[in-house]
N, C-alpha and C positions, 0 to 999 in steps of 0.2 A: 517401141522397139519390138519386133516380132519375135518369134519365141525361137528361129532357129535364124534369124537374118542380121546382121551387123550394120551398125548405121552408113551415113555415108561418107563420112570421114576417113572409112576402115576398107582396105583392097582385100576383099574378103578371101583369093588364091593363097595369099602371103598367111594369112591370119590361118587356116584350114592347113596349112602347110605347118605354121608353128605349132598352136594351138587348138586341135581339130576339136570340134562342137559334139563332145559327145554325152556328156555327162546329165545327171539331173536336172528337170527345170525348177523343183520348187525344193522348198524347204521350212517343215514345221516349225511352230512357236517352238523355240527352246529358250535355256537362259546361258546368263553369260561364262560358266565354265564348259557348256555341250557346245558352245559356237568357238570357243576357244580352241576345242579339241577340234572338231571342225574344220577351224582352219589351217591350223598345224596339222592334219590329215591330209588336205588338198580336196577338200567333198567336192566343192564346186569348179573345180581348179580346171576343168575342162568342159565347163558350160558357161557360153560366153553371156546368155541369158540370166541364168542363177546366179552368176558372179555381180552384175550389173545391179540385182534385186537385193543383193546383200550387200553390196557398195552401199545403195541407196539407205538402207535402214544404217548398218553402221552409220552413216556422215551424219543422218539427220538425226543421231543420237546422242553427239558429241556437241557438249555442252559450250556454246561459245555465247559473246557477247549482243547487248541486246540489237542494236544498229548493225547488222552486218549486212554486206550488199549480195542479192538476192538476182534472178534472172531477171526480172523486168531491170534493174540500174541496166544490165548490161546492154538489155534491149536499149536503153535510151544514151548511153554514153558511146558505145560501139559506132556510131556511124559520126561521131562529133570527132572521135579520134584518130579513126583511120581513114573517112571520108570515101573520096575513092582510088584513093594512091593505089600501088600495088603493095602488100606488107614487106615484098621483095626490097621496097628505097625505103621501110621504117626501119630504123635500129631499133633493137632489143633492149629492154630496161635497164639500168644500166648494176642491179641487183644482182641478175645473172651471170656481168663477167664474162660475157662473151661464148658463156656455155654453150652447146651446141644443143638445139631439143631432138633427143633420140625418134627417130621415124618409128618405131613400131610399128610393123604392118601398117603407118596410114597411104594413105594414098594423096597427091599434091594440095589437094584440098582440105582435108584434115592437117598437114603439115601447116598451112597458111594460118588455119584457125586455133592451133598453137598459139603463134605467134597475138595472134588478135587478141585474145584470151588474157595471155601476160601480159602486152599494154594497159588494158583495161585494169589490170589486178594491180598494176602500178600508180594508174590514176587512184585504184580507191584505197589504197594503201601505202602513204608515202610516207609512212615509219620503215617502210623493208628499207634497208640499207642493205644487205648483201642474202642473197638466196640460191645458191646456182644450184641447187638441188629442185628447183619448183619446176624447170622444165619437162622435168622428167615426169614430176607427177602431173602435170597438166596432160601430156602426150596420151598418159596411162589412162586417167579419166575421161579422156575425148573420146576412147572404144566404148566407154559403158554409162555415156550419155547421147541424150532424144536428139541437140542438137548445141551450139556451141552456150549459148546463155544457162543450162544445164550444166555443162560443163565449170564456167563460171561458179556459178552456186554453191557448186558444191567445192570446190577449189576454198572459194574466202570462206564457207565452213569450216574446213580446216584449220587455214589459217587464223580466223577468229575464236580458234579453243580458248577459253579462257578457265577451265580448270586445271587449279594448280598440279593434281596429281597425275594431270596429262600430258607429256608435249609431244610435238608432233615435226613441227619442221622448225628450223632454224631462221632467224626472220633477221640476223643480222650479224658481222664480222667476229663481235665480242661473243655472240651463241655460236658461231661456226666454229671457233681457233678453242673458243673452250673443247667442243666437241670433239677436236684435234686430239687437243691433250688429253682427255680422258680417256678417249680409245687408243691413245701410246701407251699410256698406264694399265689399262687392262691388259696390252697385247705383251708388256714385258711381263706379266704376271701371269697369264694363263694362255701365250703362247711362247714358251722361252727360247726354246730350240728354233722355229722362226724368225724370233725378236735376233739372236747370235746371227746367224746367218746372214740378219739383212744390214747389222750392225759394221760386218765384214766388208757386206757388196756394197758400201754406200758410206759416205764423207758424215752426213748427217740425215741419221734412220727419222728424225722426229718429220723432215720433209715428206718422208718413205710417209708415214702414217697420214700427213694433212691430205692425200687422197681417199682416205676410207671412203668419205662417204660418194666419191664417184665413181668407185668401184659398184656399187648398189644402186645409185643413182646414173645411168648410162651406160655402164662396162657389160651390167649384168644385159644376156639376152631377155627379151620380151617372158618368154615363158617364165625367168628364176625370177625378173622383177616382179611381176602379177605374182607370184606365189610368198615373195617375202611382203608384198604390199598387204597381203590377205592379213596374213598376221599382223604386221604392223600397224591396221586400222584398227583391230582387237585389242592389241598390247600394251602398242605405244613406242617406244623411241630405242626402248630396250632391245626389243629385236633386232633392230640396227646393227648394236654391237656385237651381239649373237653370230647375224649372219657375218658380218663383218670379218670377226675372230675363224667361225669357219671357214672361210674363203682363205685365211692366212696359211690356217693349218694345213689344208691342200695344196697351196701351194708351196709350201713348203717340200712337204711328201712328194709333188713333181720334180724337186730342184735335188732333194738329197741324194748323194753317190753319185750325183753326176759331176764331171769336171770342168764344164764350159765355165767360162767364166761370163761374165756379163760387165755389157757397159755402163748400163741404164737399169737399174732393179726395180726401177718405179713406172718404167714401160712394161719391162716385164710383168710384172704383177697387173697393170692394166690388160695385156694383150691375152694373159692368161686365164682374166673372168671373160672375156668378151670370146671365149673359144673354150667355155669352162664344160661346154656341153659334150666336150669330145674325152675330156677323163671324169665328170661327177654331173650325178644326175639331181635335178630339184630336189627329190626323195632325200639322197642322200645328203646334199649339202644342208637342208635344213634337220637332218637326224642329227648331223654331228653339230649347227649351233646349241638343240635342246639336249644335248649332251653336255655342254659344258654347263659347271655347277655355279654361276657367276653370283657376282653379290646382289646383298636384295635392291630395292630400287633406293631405299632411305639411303645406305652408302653409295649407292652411285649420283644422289644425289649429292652428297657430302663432299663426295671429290668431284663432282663438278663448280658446286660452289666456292671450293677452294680454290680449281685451278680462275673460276672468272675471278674473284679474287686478285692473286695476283696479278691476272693480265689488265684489271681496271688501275692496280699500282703502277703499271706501265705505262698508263695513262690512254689504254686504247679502252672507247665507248661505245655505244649501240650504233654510233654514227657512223664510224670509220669505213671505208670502202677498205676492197684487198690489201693485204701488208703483211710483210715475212718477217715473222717472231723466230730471229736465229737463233737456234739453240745447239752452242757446240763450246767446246775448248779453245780460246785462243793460244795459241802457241808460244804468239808474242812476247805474251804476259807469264806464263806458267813456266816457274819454275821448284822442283822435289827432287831430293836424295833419295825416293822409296819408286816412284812411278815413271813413265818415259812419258810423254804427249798422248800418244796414241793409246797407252792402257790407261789414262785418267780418261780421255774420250769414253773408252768403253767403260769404265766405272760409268760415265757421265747418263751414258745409257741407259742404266740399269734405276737411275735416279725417278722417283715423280717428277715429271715435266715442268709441276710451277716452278721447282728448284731448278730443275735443268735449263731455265730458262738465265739463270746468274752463273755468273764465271769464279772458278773456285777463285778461295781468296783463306793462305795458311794463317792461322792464329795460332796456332802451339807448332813447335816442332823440338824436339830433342835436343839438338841442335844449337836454337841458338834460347833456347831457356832452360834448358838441363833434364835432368832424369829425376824430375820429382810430380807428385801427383797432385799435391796443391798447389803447385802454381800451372798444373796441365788444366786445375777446376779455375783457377784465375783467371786464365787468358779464354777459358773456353763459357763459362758461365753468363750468359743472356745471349748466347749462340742457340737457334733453332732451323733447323737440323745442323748437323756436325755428319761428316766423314771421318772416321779414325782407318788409318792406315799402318802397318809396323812391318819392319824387315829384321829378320831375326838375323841370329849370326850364323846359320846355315845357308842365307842366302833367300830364303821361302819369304815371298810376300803373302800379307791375306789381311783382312780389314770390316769393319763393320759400316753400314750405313745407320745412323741413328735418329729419331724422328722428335727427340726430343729430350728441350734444354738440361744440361746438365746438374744446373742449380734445381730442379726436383727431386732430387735428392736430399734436398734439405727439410722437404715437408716430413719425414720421419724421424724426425728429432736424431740422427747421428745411428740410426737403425740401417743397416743393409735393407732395404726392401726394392722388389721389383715396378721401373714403371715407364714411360714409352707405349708407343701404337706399335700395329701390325706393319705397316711399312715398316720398319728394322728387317735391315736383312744383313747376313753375313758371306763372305766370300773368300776364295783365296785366289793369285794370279800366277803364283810362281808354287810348285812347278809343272800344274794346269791349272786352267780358270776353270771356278765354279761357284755359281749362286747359291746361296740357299734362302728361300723364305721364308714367312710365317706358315708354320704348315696349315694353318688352316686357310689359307687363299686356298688351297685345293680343295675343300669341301665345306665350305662355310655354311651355316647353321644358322643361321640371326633369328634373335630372337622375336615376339611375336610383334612387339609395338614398333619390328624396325621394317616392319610389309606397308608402313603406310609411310608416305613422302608429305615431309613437315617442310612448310615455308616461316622464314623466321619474318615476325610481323613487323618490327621495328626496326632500322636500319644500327639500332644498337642492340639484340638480339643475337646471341653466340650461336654458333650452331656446334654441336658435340663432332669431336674429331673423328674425323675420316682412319678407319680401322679402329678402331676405340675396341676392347676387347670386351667390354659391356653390351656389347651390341651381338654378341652370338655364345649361342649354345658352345661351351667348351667341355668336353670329357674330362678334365682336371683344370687346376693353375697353376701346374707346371706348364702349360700351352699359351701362358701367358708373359712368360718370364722374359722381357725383354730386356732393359738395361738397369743396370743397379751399380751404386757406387757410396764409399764412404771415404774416411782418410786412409783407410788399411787398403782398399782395392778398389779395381772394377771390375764389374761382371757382366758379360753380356752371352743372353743366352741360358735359361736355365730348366732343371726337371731333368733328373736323372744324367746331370752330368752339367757341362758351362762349354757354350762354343766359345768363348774366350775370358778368361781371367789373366788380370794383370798387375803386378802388386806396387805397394807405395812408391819403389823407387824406378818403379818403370820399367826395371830390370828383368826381370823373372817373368814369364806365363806357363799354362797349361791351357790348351784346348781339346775337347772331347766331343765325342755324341752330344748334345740336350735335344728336350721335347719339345722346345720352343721352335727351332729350326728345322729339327730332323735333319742334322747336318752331320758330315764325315768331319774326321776332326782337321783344321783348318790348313795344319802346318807339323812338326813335330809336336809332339805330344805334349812332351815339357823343354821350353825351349830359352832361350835368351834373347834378347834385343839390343839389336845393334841400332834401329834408330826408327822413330815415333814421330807422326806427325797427324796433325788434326786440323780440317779445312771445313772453314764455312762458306757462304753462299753470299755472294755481291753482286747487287744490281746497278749497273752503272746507270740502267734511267730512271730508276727512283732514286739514288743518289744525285743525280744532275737534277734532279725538279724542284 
């Protein structure tokens, strides 16, 4: 490739029009935090030459498996699979999904060699069950490769990463819907005020989310994908959710004050990256992802293993082609003295995804087993996670999300002591909603041994819970004080005050300020209840199995 010339795959007017050729050709040995910054700067971000030279080293650095298929396979399977049809009468693998391969500046003939490209990637790879994010990257690789067998090469590169601390693209249904729920989980957690919004404009937000990654993958123009790609060769998978989370937050900030309403908030959001150039620039869309303070990779690994987890109880495998994991309230079924349909909905929201994927189901209610605490720990005890819910006799509802089983309370011999993960959260609905978190999702700290990503070796192998407060730097442990409970009370929420205490007979609370939540106090201060109820989580397809 010449130092200022684009191959032929590329309409070079289009390309000089997006992406004009002006920047650096080379670039010194450095190491891998000076390339890091690097990239998150955009160095090469306008040299279609430097970029293509540091494509190159990045790929061929990324440690994959020994047999991977290299230019010459393609040279010799390319002509046995397309022969000389036109690619125009071949269908597309059927991995893709019928995705569309974004043109980027190519010209009809780099569009073709697309196409050829992922055949060939499907003969030598017939573990992908589902990928629709590879077209994009194939399209992107075709600019800043010699010629399509190039292109090739370096594509199953990729995709044959075989280190654990690296991933890269999604190679099947189970890695996709994980990746769903995860970025639902991060975006209720460190985009709230978007997460409300779209929880508003939409039946069911967790659908809103299963487009992340085509937002990035095709929505984004040519220019913001090459500059989130830079990094993401560097990084890895994390960036994703980075840019991902940015792209929310702006759009959000497009939507607020204004009154239109909308039909479709998942076109929206699509049609709003694919014209994202006309309110936020590359610079800044990727200022505000490394502005968020997200978790390290070992927890975002935790909660991905959790939610695949669940969804293998589901009974969906690396096999399965496309399939919609509805996650909502049915109506049918649901019925509360504390909640209407639509405000458990949004409770339901605000829930981790693997849980939100089971339809509430009450075990304790006031109701119909009375106003006592031991038998609230009967009916509730080998329950993980619990919902607590209570309507006071002023009318105020407010409730807590809990992360864990109530019989742990027993490991301290009849001692009040605090325990639970950082998912616990607290809220009130009447007489306005409001969340409150773990305050430390906002500025998390993990500690040093949680920078590296552990795969558990043995298929019986625990992995430490997801928000585990062990896992970060905390200023105190009152930051820690999630839920506590004995026969005198419960407590949830604590340091410098209790976002809710509730005594033996169910009767009586107070709620205040605590450090754990950083929350306004729930409801009236000191108040009464008029009626309690506690729901757990039911899966009816691992119950049918």
């Amino acid at each position: 490739m010449g130092t200022r010339e684009y191959n032929r795959f590329v309409d070079p007017d289009k390309m000089e029009a997006m992406i004009p050729d002006l920047g650096p050709k080379n670039i010194i040995n450095v190491d891998f935090q000076e390339i890091k910054q690097l990239a998150r700067q955009g160095y090469w971000a306008k040299s279609h030459s430097l970029r293509g030279k540091v494509y190159q080293r990045l790929i061929e650095e990324i440690p994959c498996r020994t047999v991977t298929p290299d230019a010459s396979v393609y040279s010799d399977i390319v002509g046995k699979i397309v022969g000389k049809r036109s690619t125009a009468s071949l269908p597309l693998p059927e991995f893709v999904e019928n995705s569309l391969a974004p043109t980027y500046c190519l010209n009809p003939q780099g569009e073709e060699a697309v196409q050829k490209i992922l055949l060939c990637i499907a003969n030598q790879f017939p573990d992908i069950s589902y990928c629709p994010t590879l077209p994009a990257i194939v399209a992107l690789l075709l600019h800043y490769s010699i010629d399509e067998a190039e292109c090739f090469e370096k594509t199953c590169h990729i995709l044959a990463c075989n280190d654990p601390n690296k991933r890269f693209i999604d190679q099947s249904f189970l890695a996709f819907e994980t990746s769903c729920m995860t970025f639902g989980d991060l975006a209720t957690k460190y985009c709230q005020a978007a997460h409300r919004l779209l929880v508003e404009a939409s039946e069911d937000v967790f659908q809103v989310y299963s487009d992340w990654l085509r937002w990035l993958f095709g929505d984004l123009p040519l220019s913001y994908f090459a500059r989130v790609f830079d990094v993401f060769l560097v990084e890895g998978y994390k960036v994703l959710y980075r840019v991902a989370l940015s792209i929310l937050k702006f759009f959000y900030k497009s939507r607020v004050g204004k009154t239109t309403e909308s039909e479709n908030v998942k076109q929206d959001i699509r049609k709003f990256v694919r014209d994202i150039h006309q309110t936020v620039s590359p610079e800044k869309l990727l200022d505000k992802a490394f502005s968020i303070r997200l978790f390290s990779r070992k927890e975002i690994y935790l909660l991905q293993m959790a939610n695949e987890a669940v969804l293998k109880q589901k009974g969906i495998t690396v096999k399965h082609k496309r399939m919609f994991v509805h996650l909502a309230v049915d109506p049918g079924n649901f019925k509360s003295e504390i909640v209407t349909v639509k405000e458990m909905r949004d409770i339901w929201s605000w829930i981790p995804e693997r849980f939100a994927l089971c339809q509430p189901l009450l075990i304790f209610s006031t109701t119909q087993h009375g106003y006592s605490l031991t038998r609230l720990y009967y009916h509730c005890d080998g329950h993980e996670p619990t919902l607590l819910l209570l309507k006071t006799t002023e009318k105020e509802v407010c409730g807590a999300y809990l992360s864990t089983d109530w019989k742990d309370r027993n490991k301290f011999g009849g001692k009040l002591s605090f325990f639970g993960t950082g998912e616990c959260f607290v809220f009130r609905l009447k007489p306005r909603v409001q969340r409150y978190v773990w305050v430390v999702i906002k500025h998390p700290e993990p500690v040093k041994d949680s920078a590296t990503v552990l795969q558990p070796t043995t298929p019986s192998s625990r992995l430490s819970p997801f928000l585990a407060a062990r896992h970060f730097h905390l200023p105190s442990k009152t930051e820690s004080m999630f839920m506590a409970g004995n026969n005198d009370c419960i407590i949830i929420g604590g340091g410098g005050g209790q976002a809710l205490y509730i005594d033996e007979d169910l009767n009586r609370g107070h709620t205040g300020h605590c450090d754990t939540f950083n929350n306004e106090p729930l409801c009236s201060e000191n108040f009464h209840i008029s009626s309690l109820e506690v729901w757990g989580f039911w899966d009816a397809d691992i119950q049918d199995r």
